[in-house]
Every structure is written in structure tokens, then in C-alpha cells.
C-alpha positions in Angstrom: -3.2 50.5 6.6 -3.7 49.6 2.7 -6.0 46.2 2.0 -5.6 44.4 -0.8 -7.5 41.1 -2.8 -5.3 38.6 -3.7 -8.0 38.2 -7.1 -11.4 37.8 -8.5 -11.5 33.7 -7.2 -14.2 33.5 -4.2 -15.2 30.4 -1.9 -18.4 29.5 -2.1 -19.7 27.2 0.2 -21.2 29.6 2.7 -25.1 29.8 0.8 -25.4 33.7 -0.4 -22.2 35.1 1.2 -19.1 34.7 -1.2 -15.6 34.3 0.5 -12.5 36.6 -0.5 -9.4 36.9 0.7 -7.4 40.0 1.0 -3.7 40.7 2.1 -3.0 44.0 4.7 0.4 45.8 5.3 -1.0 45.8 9.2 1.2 44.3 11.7 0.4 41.2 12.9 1.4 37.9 14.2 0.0 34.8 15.5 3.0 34.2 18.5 1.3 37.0 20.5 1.7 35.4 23.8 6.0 35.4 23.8 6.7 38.9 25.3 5.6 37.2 28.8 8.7 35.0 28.6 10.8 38.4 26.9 9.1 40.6 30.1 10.4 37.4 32.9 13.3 37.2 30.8 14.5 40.8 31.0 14.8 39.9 34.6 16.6 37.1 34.9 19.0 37.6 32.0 19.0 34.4 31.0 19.8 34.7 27.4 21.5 38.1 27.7 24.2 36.0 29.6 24.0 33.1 27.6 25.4 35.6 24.7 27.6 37.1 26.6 29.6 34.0 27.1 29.9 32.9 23.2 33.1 34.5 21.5 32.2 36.7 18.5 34.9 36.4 15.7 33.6 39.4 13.2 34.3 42.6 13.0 32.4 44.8 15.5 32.1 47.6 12.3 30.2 45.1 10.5 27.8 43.4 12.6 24.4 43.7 11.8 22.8 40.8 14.0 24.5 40.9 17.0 24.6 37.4 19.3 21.8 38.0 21.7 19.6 39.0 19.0 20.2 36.1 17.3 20.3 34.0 20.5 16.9 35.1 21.0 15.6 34.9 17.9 16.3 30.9 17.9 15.0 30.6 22.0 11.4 32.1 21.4 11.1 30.1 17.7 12.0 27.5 19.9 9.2 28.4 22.6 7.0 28.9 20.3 7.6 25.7 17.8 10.1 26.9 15.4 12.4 24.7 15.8 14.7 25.1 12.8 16.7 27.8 11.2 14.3 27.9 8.2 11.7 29.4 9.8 13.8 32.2 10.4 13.0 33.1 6.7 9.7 33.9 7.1 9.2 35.2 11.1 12.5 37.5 10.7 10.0 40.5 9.5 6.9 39.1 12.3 6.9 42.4 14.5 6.5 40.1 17.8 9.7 38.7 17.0 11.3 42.0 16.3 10.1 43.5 19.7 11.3 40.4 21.8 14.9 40.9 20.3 15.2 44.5 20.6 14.1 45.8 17.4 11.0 48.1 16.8 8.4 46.5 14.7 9.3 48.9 11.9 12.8 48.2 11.8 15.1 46.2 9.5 14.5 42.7 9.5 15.8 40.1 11.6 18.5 37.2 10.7 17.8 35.3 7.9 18.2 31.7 8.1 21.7 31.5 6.4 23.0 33.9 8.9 21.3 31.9 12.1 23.3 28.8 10.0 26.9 30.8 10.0 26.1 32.2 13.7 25.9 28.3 14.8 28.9 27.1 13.5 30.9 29.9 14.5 30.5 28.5 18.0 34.1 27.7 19.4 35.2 25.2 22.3 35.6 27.9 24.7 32.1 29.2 24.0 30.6 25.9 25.1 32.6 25.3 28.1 31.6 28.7 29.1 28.2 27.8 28.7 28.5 24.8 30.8 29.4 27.2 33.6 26.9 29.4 32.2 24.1 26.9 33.6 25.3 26.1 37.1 25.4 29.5 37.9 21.4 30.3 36.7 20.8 27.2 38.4 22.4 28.3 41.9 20.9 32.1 40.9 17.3 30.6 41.0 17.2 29.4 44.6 16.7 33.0 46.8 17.7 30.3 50.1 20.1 27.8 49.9 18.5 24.8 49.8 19.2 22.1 52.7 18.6 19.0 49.9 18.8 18.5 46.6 17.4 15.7 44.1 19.6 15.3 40.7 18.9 13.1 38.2 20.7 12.2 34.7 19.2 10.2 31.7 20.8 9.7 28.6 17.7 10.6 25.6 18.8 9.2 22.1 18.8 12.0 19.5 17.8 10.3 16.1 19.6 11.6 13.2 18.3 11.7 9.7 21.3 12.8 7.5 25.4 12.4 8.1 26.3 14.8 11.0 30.1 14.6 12.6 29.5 11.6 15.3 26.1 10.2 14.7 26.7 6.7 14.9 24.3 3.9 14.4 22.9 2.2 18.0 22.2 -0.9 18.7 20.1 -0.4 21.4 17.8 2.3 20.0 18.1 0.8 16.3 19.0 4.1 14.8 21.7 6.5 13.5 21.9 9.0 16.4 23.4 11.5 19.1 23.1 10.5 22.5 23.0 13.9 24.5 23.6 13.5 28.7 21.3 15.4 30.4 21.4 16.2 34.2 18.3 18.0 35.8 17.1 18.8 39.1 13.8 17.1 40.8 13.3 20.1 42.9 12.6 22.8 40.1 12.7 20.9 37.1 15.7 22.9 35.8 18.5 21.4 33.4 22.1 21.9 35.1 24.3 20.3 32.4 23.7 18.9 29.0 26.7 17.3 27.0 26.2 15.6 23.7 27.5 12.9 22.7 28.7 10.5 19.7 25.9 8.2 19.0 27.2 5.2 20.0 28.0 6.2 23.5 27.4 4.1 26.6 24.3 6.0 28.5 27.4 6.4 31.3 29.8 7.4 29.3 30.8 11.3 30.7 28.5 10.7 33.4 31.5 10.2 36.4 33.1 13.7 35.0 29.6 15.7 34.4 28.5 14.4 37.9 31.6 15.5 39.6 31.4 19.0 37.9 27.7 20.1 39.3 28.5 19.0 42.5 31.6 20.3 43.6 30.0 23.7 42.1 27.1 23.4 44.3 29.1 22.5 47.2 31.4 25.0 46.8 27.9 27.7 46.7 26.2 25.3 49.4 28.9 23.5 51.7 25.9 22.2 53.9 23.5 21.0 50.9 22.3 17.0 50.9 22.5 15.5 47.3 20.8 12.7 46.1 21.9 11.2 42.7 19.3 8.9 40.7 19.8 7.2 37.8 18.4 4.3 35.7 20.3 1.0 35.7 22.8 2.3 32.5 24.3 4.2 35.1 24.3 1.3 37.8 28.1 1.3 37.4 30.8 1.2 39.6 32.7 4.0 38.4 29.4 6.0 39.4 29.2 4.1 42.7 32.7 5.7 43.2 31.8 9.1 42.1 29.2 9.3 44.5 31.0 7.9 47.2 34.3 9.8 47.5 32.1 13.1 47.4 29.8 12.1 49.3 26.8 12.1 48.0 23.4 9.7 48.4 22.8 7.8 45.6 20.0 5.8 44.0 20.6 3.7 40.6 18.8 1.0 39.1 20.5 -2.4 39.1 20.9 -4.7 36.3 19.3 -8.0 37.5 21.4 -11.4 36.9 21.2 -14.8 38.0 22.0 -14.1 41.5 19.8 -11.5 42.4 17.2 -13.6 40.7 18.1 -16.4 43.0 18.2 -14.5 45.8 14.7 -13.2 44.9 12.8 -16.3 43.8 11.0 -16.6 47.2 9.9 -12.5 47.1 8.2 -13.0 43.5 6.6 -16.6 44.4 4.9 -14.7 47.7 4.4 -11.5 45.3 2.5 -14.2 42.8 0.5 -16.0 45.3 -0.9 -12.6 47.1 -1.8 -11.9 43.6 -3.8 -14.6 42.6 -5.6 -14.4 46.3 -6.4 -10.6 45.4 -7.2 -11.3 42.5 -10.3 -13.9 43.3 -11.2 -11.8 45.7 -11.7 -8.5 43.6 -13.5 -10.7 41.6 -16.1 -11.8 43.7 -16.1 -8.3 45.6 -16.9 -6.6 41.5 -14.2 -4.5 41.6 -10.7 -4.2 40.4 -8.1 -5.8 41.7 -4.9 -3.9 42.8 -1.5 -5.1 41.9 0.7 -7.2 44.4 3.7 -5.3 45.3 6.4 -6.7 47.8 9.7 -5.3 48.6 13.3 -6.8 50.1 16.8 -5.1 51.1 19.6 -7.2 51.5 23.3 -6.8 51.1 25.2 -7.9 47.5 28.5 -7.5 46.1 28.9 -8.6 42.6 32.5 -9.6 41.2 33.7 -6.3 40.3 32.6 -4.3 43.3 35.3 -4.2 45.9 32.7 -3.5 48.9 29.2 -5.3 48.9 26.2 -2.5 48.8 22.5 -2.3 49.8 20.3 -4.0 47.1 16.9 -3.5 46.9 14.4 -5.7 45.4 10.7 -5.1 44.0 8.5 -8.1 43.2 5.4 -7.2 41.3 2.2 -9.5 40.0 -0.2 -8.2 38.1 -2.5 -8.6 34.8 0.6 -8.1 32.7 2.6 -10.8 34.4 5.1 -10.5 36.8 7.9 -7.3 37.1 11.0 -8.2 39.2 13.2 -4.7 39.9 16.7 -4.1 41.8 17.8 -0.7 42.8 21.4 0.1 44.6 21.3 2.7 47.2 23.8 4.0 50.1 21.2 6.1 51.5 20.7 5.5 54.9 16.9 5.3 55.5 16.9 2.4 52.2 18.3 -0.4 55.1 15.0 0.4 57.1 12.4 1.6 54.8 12.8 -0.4 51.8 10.0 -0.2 49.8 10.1 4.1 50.3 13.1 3.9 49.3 12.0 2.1 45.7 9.3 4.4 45.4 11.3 7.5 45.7 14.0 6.0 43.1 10.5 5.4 40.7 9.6 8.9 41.3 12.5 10.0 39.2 9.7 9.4 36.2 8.3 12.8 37.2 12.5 14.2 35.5 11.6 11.5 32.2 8.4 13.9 31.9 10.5 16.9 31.8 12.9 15.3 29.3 9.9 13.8 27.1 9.0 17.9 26.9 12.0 18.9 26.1 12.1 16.4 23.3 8.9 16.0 22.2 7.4 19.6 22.7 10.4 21.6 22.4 12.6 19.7 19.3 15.5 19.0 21.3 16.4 16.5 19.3 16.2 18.6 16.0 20.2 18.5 16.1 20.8 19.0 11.8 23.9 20.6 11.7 26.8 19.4 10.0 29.1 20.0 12.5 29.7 18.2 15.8 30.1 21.5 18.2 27.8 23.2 16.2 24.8 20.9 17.5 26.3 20.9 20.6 25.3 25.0 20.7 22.0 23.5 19.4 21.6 21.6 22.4 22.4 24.7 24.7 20.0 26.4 22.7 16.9 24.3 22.9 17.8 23.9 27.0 18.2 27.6 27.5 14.5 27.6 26.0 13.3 24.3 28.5 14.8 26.5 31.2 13.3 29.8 30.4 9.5 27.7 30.1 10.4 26.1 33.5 10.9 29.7 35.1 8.1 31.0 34.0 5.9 28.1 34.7 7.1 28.0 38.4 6.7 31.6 39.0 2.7 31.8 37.5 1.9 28.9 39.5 -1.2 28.7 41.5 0.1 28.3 45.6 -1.6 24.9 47.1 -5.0 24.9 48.3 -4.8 24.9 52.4 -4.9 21.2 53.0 -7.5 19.8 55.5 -5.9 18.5 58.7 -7.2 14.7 57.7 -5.4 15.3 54.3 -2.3 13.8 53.8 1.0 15.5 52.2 0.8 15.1 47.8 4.3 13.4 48.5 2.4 10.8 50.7 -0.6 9.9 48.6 0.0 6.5 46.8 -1.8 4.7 43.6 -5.4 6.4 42.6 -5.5 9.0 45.0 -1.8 10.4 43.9 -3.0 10.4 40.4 -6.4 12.2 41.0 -4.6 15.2 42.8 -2.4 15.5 40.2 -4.8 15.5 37.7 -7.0 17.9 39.7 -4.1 20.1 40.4 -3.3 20.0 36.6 -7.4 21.0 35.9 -6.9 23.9 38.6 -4.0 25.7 37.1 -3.2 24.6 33.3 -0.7 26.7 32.7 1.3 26.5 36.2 1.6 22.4 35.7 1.3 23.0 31.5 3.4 21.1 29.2 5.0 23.4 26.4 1.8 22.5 23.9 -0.5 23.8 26.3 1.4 27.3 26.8 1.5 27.5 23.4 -2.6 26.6 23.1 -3.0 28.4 25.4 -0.9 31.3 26.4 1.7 31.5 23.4 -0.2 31.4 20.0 -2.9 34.3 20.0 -3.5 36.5 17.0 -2.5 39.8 17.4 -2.1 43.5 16.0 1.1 45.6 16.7 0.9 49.4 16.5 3.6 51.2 17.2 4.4 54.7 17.7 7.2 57.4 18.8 6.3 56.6 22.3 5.2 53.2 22.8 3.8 49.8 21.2 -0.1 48.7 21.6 -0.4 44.6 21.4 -4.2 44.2 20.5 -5.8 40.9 21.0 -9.1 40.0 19.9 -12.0 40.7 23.2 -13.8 37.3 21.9 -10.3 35.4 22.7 -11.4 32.0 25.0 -8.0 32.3 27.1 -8.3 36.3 27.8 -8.5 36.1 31.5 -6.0 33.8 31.6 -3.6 35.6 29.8 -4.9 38.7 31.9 -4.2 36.3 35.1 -0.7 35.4 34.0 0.7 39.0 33.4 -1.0 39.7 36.9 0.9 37.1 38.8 4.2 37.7 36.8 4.0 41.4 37.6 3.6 40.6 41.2 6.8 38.3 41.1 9.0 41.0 39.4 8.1 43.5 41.4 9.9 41.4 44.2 12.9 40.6 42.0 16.2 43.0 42.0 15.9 45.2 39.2 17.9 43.9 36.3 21.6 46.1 35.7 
């Protein structure tokens, strides 16, 4: 190992002890923590088949960056918030990134970021609808039972765009220029099954009937005796996804537009919803504490002018220091008629799937869609979900089992208000990583400071012994190595 100093300059603010800086040939890299995902990875194959199902049009003689390599190389930037071909430039020679794409550290570098551009918008049609089978299948894969029921929800999540990509389209709704990417996930492992992008001046619906219809004939067709449950906001309170839902089948949940019927219909719940309020209200006060919100529920039947058939509505009245909150939902599932205000509360659940999706925006730049071409941000969109999906895995797999609950305790999926949000949060103190957003792997977990030193025979990863978050990483490759040990061995 050679040491340079970058020059004579020093920093001088520490009393007696001059700062220089020097530059080393010694491997290192600061995304030490990303060979976890590459070990779970291995495994499951996850972006080994993802490449496999992307038609390569150059000349096998003269490829020098083949498709999973380069596949990989955008999935852990991803991870690890590189979210842009750019970056490629400079981590193409990091020896963490060569490892986790199949290159020793003292190889040739990886792709540059004009080949990562060339390699997107080589993506063809084909390619992509291969893909979308591509996810069903890891999604079906991932359950080692069939399941008996399944929760699936779709959003629509506005994808601002900041230059002149095919079909970005200003929205009137969000105020912007932008894509509007469908995206269908499943409340029982967080996983994405489908993700279609869109023009941006879609409707949120728009797709939805076809996408729908897709993902659940293919899990019927692995699972004939599955339960499916549909949720939805009320953008997709339509009837052609009433329809949907109905010929195949399925249980459904949507939120419903409120108009001057319903409101009609409702006037008496939110008066009584007002009145408890006001009476809780005085009494909190003169009890000195806090006074909890007035929530009443109602189901009746409705059928508005388009609807053929009338349907269960259901209705949530709610007073409280903001003012007053008047909700419909539509629902053919049978226990909605009887237990009406369960029935709400497991349609508002669906805002644990608007977490996921605020992740896989937020943390993990799904919405970084900059390519000139149409299909080629749709791959980009495949791209950053393969990444939300390899996360997902892995944060399922480390997590911590639930404590043995007390006989007096209820079930997490029966605790309401303060007490459902104080297990969470002390389940989330318990085991950071196992309910961790992508920031806090990456705190945590993903960005650690490391060495490389390689060899004929093998590769050492050194990591500082003063590290904070040691035994944590050491806890994490002890649970994942228990896990694979149970897995089939990859082919």
C-alpha cells in the first residue's frame, strides 16, 4: 500500500496538532454493509432472473458488461442511495461494488455511466412484459405454504418530472409535469407484485381493471383455494373495478367518493358524531386529560346512477379538534354488513402499504425516472422495485420473532389508538433493522467504512472494532446465515 499527501496546506484548528490529508491506493469503500443483500441474494436469484428475462441485442464477442452485472450494479446503488446513472462514474472502480457484481476487486472496472444509459434504453417491449411475469412468479416463490388469504392493495404515486420525457404530462390534481406509475403490493409481506407506468395525466384507475385481473388469475391459477381482498383509495372506487372484482371473485374494499346523497343519508351519523364530541370534550376537560376523538360508524345499502346493482356503503363520522371528517367506503365483503366499523378500520389499515410506497419513493428514488425514453423509465421502474423487493426480503428474514405474549395481552392486530401505536414503536425500538426504513439500513447496516484485501484464495472485508453498529451487523449475518442454511441451495 503506497500513501501519499495531497500538499504542503494543513488545517489548523486542532491547538498544536496540524491536519494533513493524504490519498492511499488501499481498497476501500464506504457501502460496506451491501454483500448481506449480494449473500441473500445469491439465494433467491432475484436479479440473476431479472437479467435473464431482458433481451440482449449485442454481439456476444463483444460484451464487456454483461446484463446482470449491470443489473446489479444499478440495484445495490439503488440500495445504497445511488440513485442515478452518474454515480456509476465514480463507484464503478469501488471494490464493494466490484465484488457484489462478480468481479474481483482488482479487476477491470465496472460500467460507466454512458454504458448503464445505452443498457437502459436498449430495453425492448418484450423485456418488460417478461418482467411483469418476472414479479408474480418471485412473489408466489416467497411463500414456502400457500397462503389461505391474501391482502392486495394498489395506489397510484405521482412521479414528478423535471425535464421533457416521452409521456410526462402536466396534472392537475398534483400540479406538476409527471409520470403516474400503478403500483400493486401485498399487505401480507410488503412485496411489490406489479408496477406499470403510466403517462402523466392518467386517471389513478386507469390500467387498474387489466393489472388487477393479471395478478389474480396468476395467483389463482398457483393457489385455486387462496381468499383475496382488494383495497384501494376512492380513485379506484369505480365501477369498472367493482366489476373486476366481482366476476373473479374477489373481496373488495374501496373508498367512496362522497356526494350529496350519501351526505344526506349521513347528516344524522355526523350530528350524533358532533354532539358525543362536544360532551367528551367538557368532560376531558374537567377530568385534566385529553380528550379522545368521537368516532361513529353506519352500513347501509346505496346504488348510485351508474351502478346496475346497489352495494354495501359504509360510513365514518368523525369530530374532533380539527373539525369534523365524514368517510364512505364500498365493500362486498361479507363480515362489512355486521361489523361495520372493523370493516372501516381494516380498509384504513391499508396506510401501513402508503408507508411502503412513501419508502420506495422517498428512500429509494423511485421516482428518479430521467430517461428520455418512455420504456426506458419503465425498466427504471422495474429497477428501483427489484431493489424495494430485495430490502423487503431481507428485512423479513432478519427480523426479530415476537415476544411470547402474556395471556391478558391482546393480538397487535387488535390493539386500537395509543396502545397500537406504543407497540409499534416499541417493536420498532426492539429490532431497528427488522421494522427499519431504507435510511436506517443504510445508517445502520449499509454505510460502514471498510478495507478490502484480496488474495489468490479469498477476500478479507475489515471493519473498524470501534464501529457503534458491530454487533448488530454481527447479529444480522448470524440470523441470515441461519435462514440460508434452510433455503434450497441455489442451481
Amino acid at each position: 500500500m503506497s500513501v501519499s499527501t495531497l500538499g504542503p496546506e494543513a488545517i489548523g484548528f486542532f491547538p498544536g496538532m496540524p491536519i494533513f490529508f493524504q490519498s492511499s491506493d488501499a481498497q476501500l469503500s464506504s457501502d460496506g454493509g451491501l454483500p448481506i443483500f449480494r449473500q441473500l441474494d445469491e439465494h433467491l436469484r432475484l436479479t440473476a432472473d431479472f437479467a435473464a428475462a431482458l433481451d440482449d441485442p449485442r454481439d456476444p464477442n463483444a460484451r464487456e458488461h454483461t446484463f446482470v452485472e449491470m443489473v446489479r450494479q444499478r440495484v445495490y446503488g439503488i440500495l445504497a442511495n445511488y440513485e442515478d446513472q452518474n454515480d456509476a462514474d465514480t463507484l464503478r472502480s469501488d471494490p464493494i461494488f466490484k465484488l457484489i457484481c462478480g468481479r474481483r476487486p482488482t479487476a477491470p472496472d465496472l460500467a460507466s455511466q454512458p454504458t448503464l444509459s445505452r443498457f437502459e434504453n436498449s430495453i425492448n417491449i418484450p423485456s418488460l412484459k417478461r418482467l411483469r411475469v418476472l414479479f408474480v412468479d418471485q412473489f408466489i416463490a416467497s411463500f414456502s405454504q400457500p397462503p389461505q388469504h391474501l391482502t392486495i392493495d394498489l395506489d397510484a404515486v405521482d412521479d414528478p418530472a423535471h425535464g421533457h420525457q416521452q409521456l410526462t404530462f402536466w396534472h392537475n390534481y398534483y400540479d406538476q409535469n409527471q409520470y403516474l406509475p400503478l403500483i400493486i403490493t401485498c399487505a401480507d409481506n410488503d412485496l411489490i407484485l406489479s408496477a406499470s407506468l403510466r403517462h402523466g395525466s392518467a386517471h389513478a384507475a386507469l390500467g387498474a381493471d387489466d393489472d388487477l385481473e393479471y395478478v389474480i388469475n396468476r395467483l389463482r391459477a398457483a393457489w385455486p383455494g387462496v381468499v383475496i381482498h382488494v383495497r384501494a383509495d376512492s380513485a379506484f372506487g369505480i365501477p369498472r373495478l367493482f366489476k373486476v372484482c366481482e366476476r373473479l371473485r374477489v373481496l373488495y374494499t374501496f373508498g367512496l367518493t362522497g356526494n350529496s346523497v350519501l351526505q344526506r343519508r349521513t347528516e344524522g351519523l355526523l350530528a350524533q358524531a358532533v354532539a358525543t364530541w362536544e360532551q367528551e370534550r367538557k368532560q376531558a376537560r374537567q377530568e385534566g386529560r385529553l380528550a379522545q376523538p368521537s368516532r361513529l360508524f353506519a352500513g347501509f345499502w346505496y346504488r348510485a346512477k351508474t351502478w346496475k346493482q346497489p352495494r354495501w356503503v359504509v360510513a365514518k363520522a368523525e369530530a374532533n379538534e380539527q373539525g369534523t371528517n365524514l368517510r364512505f367506503v364500498v365493500s362486498n365483503r361479507p363480515g362489512a354488513v355486521v361489523l361495520v366499523a372493523a370493516s372501516y378500520d381494516e380498509y384504513a389499515a391499508r396506510g401501513e402499504s402508503e408507508n411502503r410506497l412513501k419508502e420506495f419513493k422517498c428512500d429509494l428514488h423511485m421516482d428518479r425516472l430521467s430517461d428520455h425514453r418512455f420504456c426506458a423509465n419503465y425498466f427504471r421502474l422495474y429497477l428501483h422495485a427489484l431493489a424495494m423487493n430485495l430490502l423487503v426480503r431481507t428485512r423479513r428474514l432478519v427480523a426479530l420473532p415476537e415476544p411470547p405474549r402474556q395471556p391478558e395481552q391482546l393480538p397487535p392486530e387488535a390493539l386500537q389508538g395509543q396502545q397500537r401505536q406504543q407497540h409499534f414503536r416499541q417493536r420498532r425500538q426492539r429490532d431497528a433493522l427488522g421494522e427499519g426504513q431504507p435510511a436506517t439500513w443504510r445508517r445502520l447496516l449499509i454505510k460502514v467504512a471498510v478495507a478490502v484485501v484480496s488474495s489468490g484464495r479469498r477476500v478479507l472485508i475489515r471493519l473498524w472494532e470501534g464501529w457503534p453498529h458491530l454487533d448488530q451487523f454481527k447479529q444480522v449475518l448470524q440470523r441470515l446465515a441461519g435462514v440460508l442454511a434452510h433455503l434450497p441451495v441455489p442451481p
